[in-house]
C-alpha positions in Angstrom: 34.0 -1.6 -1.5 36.7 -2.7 1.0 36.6 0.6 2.9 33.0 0.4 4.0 33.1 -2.4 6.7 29.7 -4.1 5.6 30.4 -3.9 2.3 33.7 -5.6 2.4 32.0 -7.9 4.9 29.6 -9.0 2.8 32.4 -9.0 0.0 34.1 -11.5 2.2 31.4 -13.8 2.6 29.5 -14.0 -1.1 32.0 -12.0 -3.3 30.2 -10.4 -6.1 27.2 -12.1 -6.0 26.7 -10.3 -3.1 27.6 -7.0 -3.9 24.9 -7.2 -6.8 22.0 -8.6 -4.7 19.2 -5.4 -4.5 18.4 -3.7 -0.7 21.4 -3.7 0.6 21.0 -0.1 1.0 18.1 0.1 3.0 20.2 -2.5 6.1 21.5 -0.6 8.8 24.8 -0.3 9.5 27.3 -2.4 11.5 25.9 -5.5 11.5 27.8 -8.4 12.4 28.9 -11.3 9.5 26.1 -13.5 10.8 23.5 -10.9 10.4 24.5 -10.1 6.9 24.1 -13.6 5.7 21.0 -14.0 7.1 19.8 -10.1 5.2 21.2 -11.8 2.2 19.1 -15.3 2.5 16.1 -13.3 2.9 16.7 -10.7 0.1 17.5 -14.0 -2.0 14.1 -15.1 -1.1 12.6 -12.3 -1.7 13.9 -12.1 -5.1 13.1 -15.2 -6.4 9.2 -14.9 -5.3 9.5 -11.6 -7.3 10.9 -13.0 -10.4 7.8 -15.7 -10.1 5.4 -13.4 -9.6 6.6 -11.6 -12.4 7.1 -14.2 -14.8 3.1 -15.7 -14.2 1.6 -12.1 -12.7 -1.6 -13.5 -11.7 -4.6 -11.7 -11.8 -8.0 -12.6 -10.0 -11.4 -11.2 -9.3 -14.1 -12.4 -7.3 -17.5 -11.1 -7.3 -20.2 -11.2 -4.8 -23.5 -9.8 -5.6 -25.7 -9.5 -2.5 -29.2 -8.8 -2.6 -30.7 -6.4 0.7 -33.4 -4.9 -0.9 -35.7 -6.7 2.0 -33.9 -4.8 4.5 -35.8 -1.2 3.5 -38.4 -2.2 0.7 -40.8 -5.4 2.6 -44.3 -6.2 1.3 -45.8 -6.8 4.4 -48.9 -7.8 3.3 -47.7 -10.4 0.9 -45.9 -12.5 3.9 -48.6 -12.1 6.9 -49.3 -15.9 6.6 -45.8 -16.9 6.0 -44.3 -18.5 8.9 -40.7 -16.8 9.8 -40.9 -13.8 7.7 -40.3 -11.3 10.7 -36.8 -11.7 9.3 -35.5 -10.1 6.3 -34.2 -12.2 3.7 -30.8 -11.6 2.5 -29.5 -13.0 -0.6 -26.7 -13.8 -3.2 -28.0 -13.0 -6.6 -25.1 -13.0 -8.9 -21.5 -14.2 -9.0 -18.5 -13.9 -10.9 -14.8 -15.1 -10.8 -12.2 -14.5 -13.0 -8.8 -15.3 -13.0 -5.9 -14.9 -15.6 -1.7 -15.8 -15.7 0.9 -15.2 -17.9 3.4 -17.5 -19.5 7.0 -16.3 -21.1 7.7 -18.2 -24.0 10.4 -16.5 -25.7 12.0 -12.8 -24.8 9.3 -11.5 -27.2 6.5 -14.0 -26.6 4.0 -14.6 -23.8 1.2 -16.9 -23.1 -1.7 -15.7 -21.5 -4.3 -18.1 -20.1 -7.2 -16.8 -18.7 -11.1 -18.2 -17.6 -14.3 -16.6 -15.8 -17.7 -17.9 -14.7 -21.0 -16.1 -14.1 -23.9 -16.6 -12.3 -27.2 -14.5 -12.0 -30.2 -15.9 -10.4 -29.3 -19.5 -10.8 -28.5 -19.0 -14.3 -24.9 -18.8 -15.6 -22.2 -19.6 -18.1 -18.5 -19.4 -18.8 -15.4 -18.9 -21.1 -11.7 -19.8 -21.9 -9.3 -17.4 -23.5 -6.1 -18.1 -24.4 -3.9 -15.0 -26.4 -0.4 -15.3 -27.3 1.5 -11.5 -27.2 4.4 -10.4 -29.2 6.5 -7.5 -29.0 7.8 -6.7 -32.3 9.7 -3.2 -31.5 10.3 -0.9 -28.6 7.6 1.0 -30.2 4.5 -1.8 -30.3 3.2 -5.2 -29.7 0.5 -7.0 -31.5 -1.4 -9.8 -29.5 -4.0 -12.8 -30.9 -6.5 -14.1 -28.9 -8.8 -17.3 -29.0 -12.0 -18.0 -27.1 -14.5 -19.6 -26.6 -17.7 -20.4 -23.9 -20.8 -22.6 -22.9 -23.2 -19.6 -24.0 -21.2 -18.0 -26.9 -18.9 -19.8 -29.6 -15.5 -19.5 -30.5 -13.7 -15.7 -30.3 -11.3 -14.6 -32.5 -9.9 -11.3 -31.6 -6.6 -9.4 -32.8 -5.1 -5.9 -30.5 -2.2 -3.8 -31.8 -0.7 -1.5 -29.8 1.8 1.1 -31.3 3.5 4.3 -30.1 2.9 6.9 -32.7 5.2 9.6 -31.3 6.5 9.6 -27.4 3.7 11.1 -26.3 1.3 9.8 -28.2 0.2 6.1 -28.9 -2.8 4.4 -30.0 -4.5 0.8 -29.8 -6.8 -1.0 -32.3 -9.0 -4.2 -30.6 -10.5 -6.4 -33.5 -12.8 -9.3 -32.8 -14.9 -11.7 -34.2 -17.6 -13.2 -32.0 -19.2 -17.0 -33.4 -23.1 -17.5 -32.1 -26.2 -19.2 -33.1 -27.8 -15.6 -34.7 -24.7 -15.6 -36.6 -21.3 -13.7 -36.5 -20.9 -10.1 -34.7 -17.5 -8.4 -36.0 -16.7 -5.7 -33.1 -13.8 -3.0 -33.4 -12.3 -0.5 -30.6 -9.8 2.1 -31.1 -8.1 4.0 -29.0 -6.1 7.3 -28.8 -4.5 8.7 -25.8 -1.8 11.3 -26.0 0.1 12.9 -23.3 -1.5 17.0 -22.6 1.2 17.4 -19.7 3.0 16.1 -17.0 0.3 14.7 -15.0 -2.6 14.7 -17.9 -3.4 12.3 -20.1 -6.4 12.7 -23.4 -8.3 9.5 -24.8 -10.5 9.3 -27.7 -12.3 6.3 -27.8 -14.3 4.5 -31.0 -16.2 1.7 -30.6 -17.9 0.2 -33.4 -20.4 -3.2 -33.4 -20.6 -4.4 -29.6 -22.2 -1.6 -27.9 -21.3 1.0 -30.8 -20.1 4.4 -28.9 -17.8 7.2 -29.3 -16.0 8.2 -25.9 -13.8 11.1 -24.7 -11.9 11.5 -21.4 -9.3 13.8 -19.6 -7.0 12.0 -16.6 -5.7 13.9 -14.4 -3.3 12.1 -12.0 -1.3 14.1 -9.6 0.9 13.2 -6.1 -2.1 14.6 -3.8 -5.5 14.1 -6.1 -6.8 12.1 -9.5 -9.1 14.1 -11.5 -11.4 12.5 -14.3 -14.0 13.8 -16.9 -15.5 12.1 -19.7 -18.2 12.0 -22.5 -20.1 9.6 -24.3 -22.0 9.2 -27.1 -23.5 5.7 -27.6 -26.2 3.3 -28.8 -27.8 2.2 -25.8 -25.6 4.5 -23.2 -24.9 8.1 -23.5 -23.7 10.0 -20.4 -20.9 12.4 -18.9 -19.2 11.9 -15.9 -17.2 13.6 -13.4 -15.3 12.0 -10.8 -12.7 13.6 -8.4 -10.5 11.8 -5.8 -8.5 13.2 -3.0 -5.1 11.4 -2.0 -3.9 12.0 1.3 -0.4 11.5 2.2 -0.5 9.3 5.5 1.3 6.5 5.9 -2.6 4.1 5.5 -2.6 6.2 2.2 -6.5 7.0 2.5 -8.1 8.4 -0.3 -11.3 9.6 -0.9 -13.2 10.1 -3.5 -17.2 11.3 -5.2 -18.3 11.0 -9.0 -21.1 11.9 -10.9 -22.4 10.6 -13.6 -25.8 11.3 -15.8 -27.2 10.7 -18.7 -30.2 8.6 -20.8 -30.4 6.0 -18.5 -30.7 8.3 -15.4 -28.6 9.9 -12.9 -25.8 8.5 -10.5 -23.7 9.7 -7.8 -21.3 7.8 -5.8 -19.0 8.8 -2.6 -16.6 6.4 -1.1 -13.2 6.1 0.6 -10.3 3.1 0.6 -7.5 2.6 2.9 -4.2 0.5 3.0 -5.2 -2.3 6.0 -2.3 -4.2 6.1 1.1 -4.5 3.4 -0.4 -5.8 0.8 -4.3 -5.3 1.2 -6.3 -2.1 0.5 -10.0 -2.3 2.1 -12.2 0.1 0.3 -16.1 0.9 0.3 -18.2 3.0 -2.2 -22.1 5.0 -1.8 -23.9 4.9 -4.9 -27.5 6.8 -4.9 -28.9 7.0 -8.3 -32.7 7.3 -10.3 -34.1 4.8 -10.8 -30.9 2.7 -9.7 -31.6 3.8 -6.1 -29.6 3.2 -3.1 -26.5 0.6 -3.1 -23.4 -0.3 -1.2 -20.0 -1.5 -2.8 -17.5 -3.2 -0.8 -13.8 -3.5 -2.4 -10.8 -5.3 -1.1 -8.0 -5.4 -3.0 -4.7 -8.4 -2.0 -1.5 -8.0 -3.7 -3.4 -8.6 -7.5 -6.6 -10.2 -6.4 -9.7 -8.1 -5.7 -12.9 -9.4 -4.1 -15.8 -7.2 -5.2 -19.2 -7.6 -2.8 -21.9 -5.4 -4.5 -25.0 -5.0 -1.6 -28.2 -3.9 -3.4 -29.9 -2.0 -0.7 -33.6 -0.5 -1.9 -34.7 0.4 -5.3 -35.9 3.8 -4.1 -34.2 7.2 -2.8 -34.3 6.4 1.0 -32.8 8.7 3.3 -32.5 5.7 6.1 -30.8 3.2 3.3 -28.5 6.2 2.9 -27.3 6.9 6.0 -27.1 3.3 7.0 -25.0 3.0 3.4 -22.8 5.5 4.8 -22.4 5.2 8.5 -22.7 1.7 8.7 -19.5 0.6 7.1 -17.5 3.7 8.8 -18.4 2.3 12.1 -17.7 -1.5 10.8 -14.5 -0.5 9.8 -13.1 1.4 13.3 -14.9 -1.3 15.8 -12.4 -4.0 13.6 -9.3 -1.6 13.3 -9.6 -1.2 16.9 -10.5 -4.3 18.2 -8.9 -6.8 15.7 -6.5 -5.5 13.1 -4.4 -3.0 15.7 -4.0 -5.5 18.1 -3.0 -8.5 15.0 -0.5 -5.5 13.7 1.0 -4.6 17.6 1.6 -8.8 18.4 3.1 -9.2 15.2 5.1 -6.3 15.8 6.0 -7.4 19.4 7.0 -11.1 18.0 9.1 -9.5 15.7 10.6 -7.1 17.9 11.3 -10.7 20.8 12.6 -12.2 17.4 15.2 -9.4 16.7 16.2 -9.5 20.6 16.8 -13.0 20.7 19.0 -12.7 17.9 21.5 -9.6 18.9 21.5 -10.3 22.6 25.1 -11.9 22.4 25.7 -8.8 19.9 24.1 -6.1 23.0 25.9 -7.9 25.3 29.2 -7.1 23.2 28.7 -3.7 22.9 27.5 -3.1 26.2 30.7 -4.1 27.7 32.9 -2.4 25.1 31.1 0.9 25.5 31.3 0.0 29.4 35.0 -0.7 28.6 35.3 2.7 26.3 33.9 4.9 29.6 36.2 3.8 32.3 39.1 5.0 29.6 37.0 8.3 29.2 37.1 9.0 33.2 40.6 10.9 33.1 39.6 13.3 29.8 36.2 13.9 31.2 37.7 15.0 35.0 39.8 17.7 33.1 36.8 18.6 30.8 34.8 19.2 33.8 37.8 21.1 35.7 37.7 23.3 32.5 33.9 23.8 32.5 33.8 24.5 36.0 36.6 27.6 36.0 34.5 29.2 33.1 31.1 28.6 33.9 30.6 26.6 31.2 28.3 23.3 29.8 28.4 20.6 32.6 26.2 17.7 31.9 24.7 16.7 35.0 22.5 13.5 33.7 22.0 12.3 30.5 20.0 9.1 29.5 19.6 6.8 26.5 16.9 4.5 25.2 13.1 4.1 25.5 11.2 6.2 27.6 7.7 5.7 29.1 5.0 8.6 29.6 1.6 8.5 30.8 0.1 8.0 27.2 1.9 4.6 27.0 0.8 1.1 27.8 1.0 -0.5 31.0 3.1 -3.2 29.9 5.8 -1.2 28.0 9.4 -0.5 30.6 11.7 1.7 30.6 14.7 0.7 28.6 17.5 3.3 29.2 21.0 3.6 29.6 23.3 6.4 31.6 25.2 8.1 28.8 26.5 11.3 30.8 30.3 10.5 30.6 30.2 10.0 26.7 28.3 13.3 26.8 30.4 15.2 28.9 33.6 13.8 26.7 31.9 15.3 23.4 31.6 18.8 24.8 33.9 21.4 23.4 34.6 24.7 24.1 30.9 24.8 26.1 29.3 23.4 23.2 28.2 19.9 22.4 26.9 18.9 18.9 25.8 15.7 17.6 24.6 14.9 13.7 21.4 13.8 12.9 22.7 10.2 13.2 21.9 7.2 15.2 23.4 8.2 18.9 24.1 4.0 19.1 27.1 4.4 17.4 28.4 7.6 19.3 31.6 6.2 21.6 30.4 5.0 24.9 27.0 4.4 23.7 24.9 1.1 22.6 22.1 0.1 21.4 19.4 -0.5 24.6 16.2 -1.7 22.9 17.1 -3.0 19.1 13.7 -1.6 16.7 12.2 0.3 19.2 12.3 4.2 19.2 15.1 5.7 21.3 15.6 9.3 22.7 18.4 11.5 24.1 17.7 12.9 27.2 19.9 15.7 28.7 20.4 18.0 31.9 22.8 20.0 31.5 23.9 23.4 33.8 25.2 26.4 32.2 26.5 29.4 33.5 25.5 28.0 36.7 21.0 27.6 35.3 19.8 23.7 35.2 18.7 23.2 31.9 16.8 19.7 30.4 16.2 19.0 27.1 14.8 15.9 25.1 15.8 14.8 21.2 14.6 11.9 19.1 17.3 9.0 17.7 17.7 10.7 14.5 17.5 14.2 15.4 20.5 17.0 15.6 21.1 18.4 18.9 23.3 21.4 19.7 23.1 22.8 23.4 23.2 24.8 25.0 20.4 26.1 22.8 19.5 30.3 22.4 
């Protein structure tokens, strides 16, 4: 601990509490006393939101059902003498919102409160659940649950889960629901087991509430998430095969297409979702189906709520509704990433970045004259150097440069930001060879940092055996010239 600098700085300053605080290791490197104890107030923070939202994880979902059918099927004739109606109407037809926390009682014991409402047509009703969870072993937990609602009576409901082997574990639902035709006992049971790595097999039972017997195969890889499944069922029977595609990007897009027939007709859905901001993931889904016909579903997921907005388009298989299902959102979705969200991310960025500058410019200022101070003691060793170079025809850095650099691509607003490094340079090379690590060039001797959080680059021209030569690195990047 007390050979690293920031770890015995931060030693110094919180002891070891501080040493045992999580992220340290993602901070960069010599940072000054002051920085470190405003890292470790923030990481503080952060921790203690995290152990909140762990302890009450709350969960939410809010549903918006949106009725568009007017847009694509319109009864002209029924609304020629109705004043107004060149306009479609467009309307809510269903909502629902549901929302659920936890609360630890014991080590073993949790609390879990949870409530929804539902609306359809002006019509609508709600319930209450409250279940208490208890783990009894590594292996299992068993969990009671009470209910109870405005159109149904009370619940009663018990759910065991237990691991039968380490790949292997199953889970047994039991419920009792109370109502004016009398009571309706429903059981589920589950089976999954572990097939490989990346696969996992479920057999589902479901007896009472929607009686059915269901298999599926999960496929979950780094790149794609595979699913197939089968159904037998009093009133649904279908299979269904869905595929989705993972790219690796840092908006981590996916897309994906399903299919999914059986007695009550056939469906297939295409969609795509992508990461918008930190914590949100905007996503939007096709579905085409007979006699379902054409609708549009709208997901955004923040942190763990999700707001669901299902558009009923037409109840037929329109080509227009279709494309309009499909292009629409697309072109939605790059008009705002371009016109709002980039801009919202780039000022955010750029307050950040003024925030960051504000707060090492006493720092810059210090290293800027010690690296100042560090080449006027290099002047002597790089004369020789050069002497040396010169007799053999050797490496001779002519310029070299430090920093930010602006091209024609970049905006109008951004500056150049460099430094002249071509005395530190010229005292690194050896022999006719210079070679710097893939490091941060800010710490090299003679150098600093120019622009704090903005991408830097090495530039270099050098002469060797008496041929210019220029070449250009990133930050992080090894460079070893003269090259082949």
């Amino acid at each position: 601990v007390l050979s690293d600098p920031q770890t015995r700085a931060i030693y110094d300053i919180y002891g070891r509490r501080g040493l045992e605080m999580e992220g340290w290791e993602v901070v960069e490197r010599k940072r000054t006393p002051a920085e470190i104890r405003e890292e470790f107030e923030r990481l503080q923070r952060e921790r203690e939101e995290r152990r909140l939202q762990q302890r009450t994880n709350p969960k939410g979902t809010i549903s918006v059902g949106i009725d568009a059918t007017d847009l694509f099927d319109r009864y002209e004739e029924e609304y020629e003498d109705v004043p107004g109606s060149s306009f479609p109407q467009i309307e809510i037809n269903k909502m629902h919102i549901s929302q659920s926390i936890e609360a630890p009682l014991t080590a073993t014991d949790t609390a879990i409160l949870s409530g929804n409402l539902s609306t359809q047509n002006g019509n609508g009703g709600g319930s209450i659940n409250l279940a208490l969870r208890r783990v009894t072993s590594a292996k299992g937990w068993g969990e009671l649950e009470f209910g109870a609602g405005d159109l149904q009576g009370p619940l009663f409901g018990l759910k065991i889960f237990r691991n039968l082997t380490p790949r292997c574990f199953i889970t047994t639902n039991c419920a009792l629901q109370f109502s004016s035709r009398g009571i309706r006992p429903g059981l589920t049971t589950v089976l999954a087991r572990n097939l490989d790595k990346n696969t996992m097999g479920y057999l589902q039972w479901r007896w009472g509430i929607q009686s059915a017997m269901n298999t599926s195969i999960v496929r979950d890889t780094k790149t794609s998430h595979f699913t197939m499944a089968l159904q037998l069922g009093i009133p649904h029977s279908f299979m269904m095969v869905s595929y989705q595609h993972k790219f690796q990007d840092e908006d981590q897009t996916r897309v994906k297409g399903s299919l999914k027939a059986g007695f009550f007709g056939t469906i297939v859905e295409y969609g795509a979702e992508r990461k918008i901001s930190r914590h949100s993931v905007l996503g939007a889904t096709v579905s085409v189906g007979v006699p379902q016909g054409v609708s549009l579903k709208i997901k955004l997921n923040r942190a763990s709520q999700t707001y669901f907005f299902p558009v009923h388009l037409t109840d037929q298989l329109l080509p227009s509704a279709v494309f309009y299902a499909t292009v629409g959102p697309l072109v939605i979705y790059f008009a705002m990433h371009r016109l709002i969200i980039k801009p919202y991310l780039r000022a955010q960025k750029e307050r950040e970045l003024e925030k960051q500058r504000e707060s090492t410019a006493s720092d810059i200022l210090q290293k800027k004259q010690e690296a100042e101070a560090a080449v006027r003691l290099m002047q002597e060793s790089v004369r020789r150097i050069i002497e040396a170079e010169e007799s053999r025809m050797g490496l001779i850095v002519v310029n070299a440069w430090y920093g930010k650099f602006v091209n024609d691509n970049s905006r109008k607003n951004e500056k150049v930001k460099v430094i002249d490094v071509t005395v530190p340079l010229q005292c690194l090379v050896k022999d006719s060879k210079l070679i710097l690590t893939e490091a941060s060039k800010a710490g090299l001797p003679g150098f600093y940092d120019p622009c704090v959080g903005e991408e830097k680059s090495l530039k270099v021209l050098y002469q060797f055996r008496g041929v210019l030569h220029q070449v250009m690195s990133a930050d992080n990047e090894a460079l070893r010239i003269p090259k082949q």
